[in-house]
VEXTOR-169043 format. One record per residue (C-alpha): x, y, z. Coordinates in pm, whole numbers, plus 50000, padded with zeros to 5 digits. Layout:
BEGIN
XYZ;...
This chain:
BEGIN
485820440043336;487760440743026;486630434342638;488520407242469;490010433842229;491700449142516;493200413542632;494470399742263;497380412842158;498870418342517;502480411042647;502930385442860;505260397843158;506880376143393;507270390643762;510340371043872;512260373943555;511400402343468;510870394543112;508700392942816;506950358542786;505110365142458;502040378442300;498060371842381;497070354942029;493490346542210;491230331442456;490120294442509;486270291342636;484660268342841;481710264242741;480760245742997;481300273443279;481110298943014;484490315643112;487560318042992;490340289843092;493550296742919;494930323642677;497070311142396;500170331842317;501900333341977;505100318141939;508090343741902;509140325341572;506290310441311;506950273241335;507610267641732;504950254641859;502140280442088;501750281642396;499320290542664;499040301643013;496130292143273;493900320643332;493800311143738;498160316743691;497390356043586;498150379943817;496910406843648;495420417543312;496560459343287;495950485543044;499570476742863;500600445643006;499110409143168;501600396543412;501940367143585;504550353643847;506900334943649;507590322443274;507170284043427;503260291843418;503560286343029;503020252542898;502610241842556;499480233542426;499780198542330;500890191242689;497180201142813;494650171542749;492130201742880;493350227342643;493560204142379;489950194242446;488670232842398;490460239742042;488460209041926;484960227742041;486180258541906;484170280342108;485140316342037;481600332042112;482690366141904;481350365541591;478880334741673;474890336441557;472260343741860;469840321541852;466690318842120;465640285642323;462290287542073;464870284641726;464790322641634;467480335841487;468150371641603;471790388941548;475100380941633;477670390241874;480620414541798;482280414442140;482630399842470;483400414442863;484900394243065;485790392943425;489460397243522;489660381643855;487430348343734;487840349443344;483920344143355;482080358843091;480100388843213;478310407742950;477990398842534;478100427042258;474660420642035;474390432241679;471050431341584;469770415041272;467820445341108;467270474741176;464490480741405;466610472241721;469740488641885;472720472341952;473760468942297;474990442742588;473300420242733;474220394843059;476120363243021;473500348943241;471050348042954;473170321442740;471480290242811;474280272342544;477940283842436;478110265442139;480480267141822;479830295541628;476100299441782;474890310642124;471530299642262;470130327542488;466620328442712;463830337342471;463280370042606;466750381842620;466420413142410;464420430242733;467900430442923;469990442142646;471830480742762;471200500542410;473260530542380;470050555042394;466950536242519;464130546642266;461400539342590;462900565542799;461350598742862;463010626242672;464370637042957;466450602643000;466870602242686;469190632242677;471180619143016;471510583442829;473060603842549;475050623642723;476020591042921;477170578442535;478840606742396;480990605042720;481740573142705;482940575242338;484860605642433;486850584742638;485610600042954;483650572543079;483930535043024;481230516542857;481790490943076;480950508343360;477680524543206;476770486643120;477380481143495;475060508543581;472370494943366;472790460543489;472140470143822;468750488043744;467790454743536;468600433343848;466500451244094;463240430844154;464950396944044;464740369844222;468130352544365;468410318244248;471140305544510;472680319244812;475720347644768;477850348745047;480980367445091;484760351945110;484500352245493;480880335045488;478580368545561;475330361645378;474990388445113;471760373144929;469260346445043;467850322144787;464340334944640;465250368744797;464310398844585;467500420944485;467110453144643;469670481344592;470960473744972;471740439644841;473750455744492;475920476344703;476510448644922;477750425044682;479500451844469;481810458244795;482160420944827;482950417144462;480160391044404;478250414944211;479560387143902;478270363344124;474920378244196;474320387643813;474790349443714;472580338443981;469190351743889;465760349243771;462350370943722;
């Protein structure tokens, strides 16, 4: 997974040429499938026009670099109907309002993880609206609506939000969820992945809403199947654990 801070901002590299494309500017949502479709790159002088790449042409998104196989896989914007269509909705989720299905208002959201093989949008960053409440990440699966400058989430979505230091723990998880933090501030383990961890605990004793099967049609999880751990670890070495997180229910 990678945060959309660590995507904007990126060189563009082109494999076969060997060259530099361009600069991520930022991402174009579809709200519809809640993912992320295209990434705009800046233009190398102020009034040429931008231009953006298809997320399916990326090869990969690295730590310094997002590549893709050649500089033909850039295509200016006003040649993309589809494109065109998702600057109108203006959909950038970061720094949109959370609002639940029953009209409460409640925070907003700072950041977003996204999935680098699918561009679908794993996990949100939630900023609460007081004080009483940690902020924390919560599944993508809970946004019933990707709207502009709002997100409408399940009512109850606050129970599956990953705080940095749980205050219901027992003290003695409450020291390993700290020491979890501090490490993953220290750089020594990746926030991401302790969301991951989390995610997994949360999605134990769900029920599977649709059938997960792998890329060479092994059935990973049955419809109204419970998620068990055996099922987790399946899908994780599958990769449909993205799958399996957005296909859920109580």
């Amino acid at each position: 997974m990678k945060l959309k801070n660590q995507i904007v901002g990126l060189p563009v590299l082109s494999i076969t040429e060997v060259t530099t494309l361009g600069k991520i500017e930022n991402l174009l949502i579809n709200p519809n499938s809640g993912s992320v479709d295209y990434l705009i790159i800046e233009p190398k002088q102020w009034y040429m026009e931008r231009r953006l790449i298809s997320f399916k042409d990326v090869v990969s998104i690295g730590q310094d670099a997002l590549t893709t196989e050649t500089g033909s896989n850039l295509t200016n914007v006003t040649s993309v109907p589809a494109a065109i269509d998702l600057l109108n909705k203006s959909v950038e989720v970061v720094g949109s309002k959370v609002i639940t299905q029953k009209g409460r208002i409640s925070g907003s959201i700072d950041e977003i993880s996204i999935d680098e093989e699918t561009g679908k949008i794993v996990a949100c960053s939630w900023i609460p609206g007081n004080n009483k409440k940690k902020p924390g990440l919560f599944p993508a699966s809970l946004v019933i609506t990707f709207g502009k400058g709002m997100l409408v989430v399940e009512e109850d979505f606050e129970a599956a939000v990953v705080e940095n230091i749980e205050e219901t723990e027992s003290e003695t998880n409450k020291a390993d969820s700290a020491e979890d933090m501090d490490e993953a501030l220290s750089g020594n383990k990746d926030p991401l992945n302790l969301f991951e961890e989390k995610q997994k605990q949360y999605l134990i004793g769900r029920t599977v809403t649709a059938n997960i099967l792998s890329d060479d049609g092994e059935i990973i999880a049955e419809q109204d199947q419970k998620i068990t751990k055996e099922i987790l670890d399946k899908a994780v070495e599958a990769d449909k654990f993205v799958e399996l997180t957005l296909n859920n229910r109580e």
